[in-house]
N, C-alpha and C positions, 0 to 999 in steps of 0.2 A: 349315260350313254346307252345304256340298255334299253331303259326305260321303250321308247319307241317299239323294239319289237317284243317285249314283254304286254303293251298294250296289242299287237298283230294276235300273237299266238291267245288272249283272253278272247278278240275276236274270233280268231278259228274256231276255238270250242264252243262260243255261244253261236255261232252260222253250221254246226254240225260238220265240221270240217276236220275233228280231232283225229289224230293217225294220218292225216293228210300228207302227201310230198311238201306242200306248202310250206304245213307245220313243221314236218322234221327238220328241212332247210331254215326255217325262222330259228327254230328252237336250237340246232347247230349255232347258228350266229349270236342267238343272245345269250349262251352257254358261255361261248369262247367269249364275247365283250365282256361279261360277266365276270369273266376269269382272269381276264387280262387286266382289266381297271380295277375291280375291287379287292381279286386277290393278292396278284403279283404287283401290277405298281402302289396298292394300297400297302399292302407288304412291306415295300421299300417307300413313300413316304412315312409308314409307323415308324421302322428304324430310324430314318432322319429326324423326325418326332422326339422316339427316344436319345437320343444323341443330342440333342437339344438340352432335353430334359435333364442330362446329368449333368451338359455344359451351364445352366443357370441353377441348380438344385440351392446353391447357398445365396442366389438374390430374392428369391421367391420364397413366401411360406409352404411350408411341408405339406397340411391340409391343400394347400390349392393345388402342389405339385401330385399327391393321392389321387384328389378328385380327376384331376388330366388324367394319368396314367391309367385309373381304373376306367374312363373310359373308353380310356385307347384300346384295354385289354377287352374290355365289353363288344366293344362299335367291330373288332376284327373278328373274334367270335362269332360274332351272328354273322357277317360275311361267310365264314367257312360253312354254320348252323344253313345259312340260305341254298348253299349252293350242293350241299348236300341233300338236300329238300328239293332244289332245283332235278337233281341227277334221279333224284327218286320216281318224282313226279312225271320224267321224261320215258325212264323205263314204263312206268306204268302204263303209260299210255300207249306205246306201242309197242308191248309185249301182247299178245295174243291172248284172249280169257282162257283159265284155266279150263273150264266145259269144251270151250271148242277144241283147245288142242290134246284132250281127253278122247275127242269122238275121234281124230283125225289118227288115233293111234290103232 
């Protein structure tokens, strides 16, 4: 679901538009979708995931039940890893360069 204005906001940057009203507004919106589907209902599908996963632990082999589980812990992980990468790269960009707001003092 993000997808869409994460493609928007690579365009602003390659049209010279970075720090734009545009962008901020994109970057707002695919912040919060971002947050809303991958973290929090991803969130809550992993629980139900896990919850599963203890409800069959004894019909399933151990190894296939690890391999699931480790990449449940993996695939959320980088969700948090992204969106804190996400938050970084948003300040970044409209924070004002250090030089100018050095002259402005």
């Amino acid at each position: 679901m993000s997808t869409p204005f994460l493609n928007i906001h690579w365009f602003l940057d390659k049209t010279k538009q970075t720090g734009s009203t545009w962008q901020i507004v994109n970057g707002a919106i695919l912040m919060t979708i971002f947050m809303v589907v991958r973290l929090i209902y991803g969130g809550y599908q992993s629980s139900l995931f896990w919850r599963t996963l203890g409800d069959i632990r004894d019909q399933v082999p151990m190894p296939l039940l690890a391999i699931y589980a480790i990449g449940n812990i993996f695939l959320q992980a980088l969700n948090w890893y992204w969106f804190y990468k996400m938050i970084f790269a948003m300040k970044k960009r409209f924070d004002p360069p250090k030089n100018i707001a050095q002259k402005k003092q």
